[in-house]
N, C-alpha and C positions, 0 to 999 in steps of 0.2 A: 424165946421159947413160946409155940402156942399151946394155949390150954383150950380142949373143948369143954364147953357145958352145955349141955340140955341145947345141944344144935346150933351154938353160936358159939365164933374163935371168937377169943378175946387174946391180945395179942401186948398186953401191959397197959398201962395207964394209960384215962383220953388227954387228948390236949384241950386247951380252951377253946379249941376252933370247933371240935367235936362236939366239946359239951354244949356250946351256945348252940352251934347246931340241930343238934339232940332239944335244946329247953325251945328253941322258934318252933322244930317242929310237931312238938309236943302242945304249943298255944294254938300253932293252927289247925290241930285234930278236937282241940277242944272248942275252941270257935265255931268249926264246922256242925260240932256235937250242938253247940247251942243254937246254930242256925236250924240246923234238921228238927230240933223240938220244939221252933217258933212255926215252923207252917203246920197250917191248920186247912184240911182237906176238909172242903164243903161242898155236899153233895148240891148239883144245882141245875134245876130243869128248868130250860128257857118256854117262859107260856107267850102265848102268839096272839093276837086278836084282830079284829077288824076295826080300822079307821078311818072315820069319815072328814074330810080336811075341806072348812067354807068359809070364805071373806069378804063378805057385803062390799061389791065393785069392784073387787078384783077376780074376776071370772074370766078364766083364760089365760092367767099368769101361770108361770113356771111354781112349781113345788119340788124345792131339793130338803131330805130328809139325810142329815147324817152325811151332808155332802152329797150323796148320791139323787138327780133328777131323775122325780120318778112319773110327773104327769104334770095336767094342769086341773086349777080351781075349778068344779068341785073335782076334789081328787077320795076317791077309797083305795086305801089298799092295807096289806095286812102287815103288823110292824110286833118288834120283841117287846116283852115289858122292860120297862128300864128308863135311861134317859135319853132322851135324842133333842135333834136341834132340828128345828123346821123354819125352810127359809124361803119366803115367797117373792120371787121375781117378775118384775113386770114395768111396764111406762112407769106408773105410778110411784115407782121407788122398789125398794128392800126393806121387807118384815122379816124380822128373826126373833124364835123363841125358843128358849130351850126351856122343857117342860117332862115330866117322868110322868111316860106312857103305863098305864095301870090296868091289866086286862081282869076283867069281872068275868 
């Protein structure tokens, strides 16, 4: 015998397979509920500025920023605030520094 209620058949008692079903998907609507009230939306404006890149005897070496080669020694050019890694290539060997670019 089905019985309606308020838009759902229920059709006799759950089985255990139901009910565990029904309680897993019941922990993972809650889980999600707790994941969705852990991020935190931060408004966030990237500022730009000008960098001047110089290494006493290394004039004319490679400058890769962030992986990416962008010139050589003296090098200007314009970078995010934040962290980056600057790595200068040349005879002389490999300098790398990773330092958090700070625009004034």
């Amino acid at each position: 015998m089905w019985i309606w209620m308020l838009g759902l058949a229920v059709a006799g008692p759950m089985t255990s397979e139901e009910i565990e079903a029904m309680r897993k998907r019941s922990e993972e609507i809650e889980a999600m509920r707790r994941r969705a009230e852990s991020i935190e939306v931060v408004h966030h404006t990237e500022r730009q500025g000008k960098v001047r890149i110089v290494l006493a005897g290394r004039e004319g070496d490679a400058v890769r920023v962030d992986g990416w080669v962008l010139g050589t020694i003296p090098l200007e050019t314009e970078l995010v605030e934040g962290l980056h890694t600057l790595k200068v290539e040349g005879e002389a060997g490999v300098v790398e520094v990773k330092t958090n670019i700070v625009v004034a």
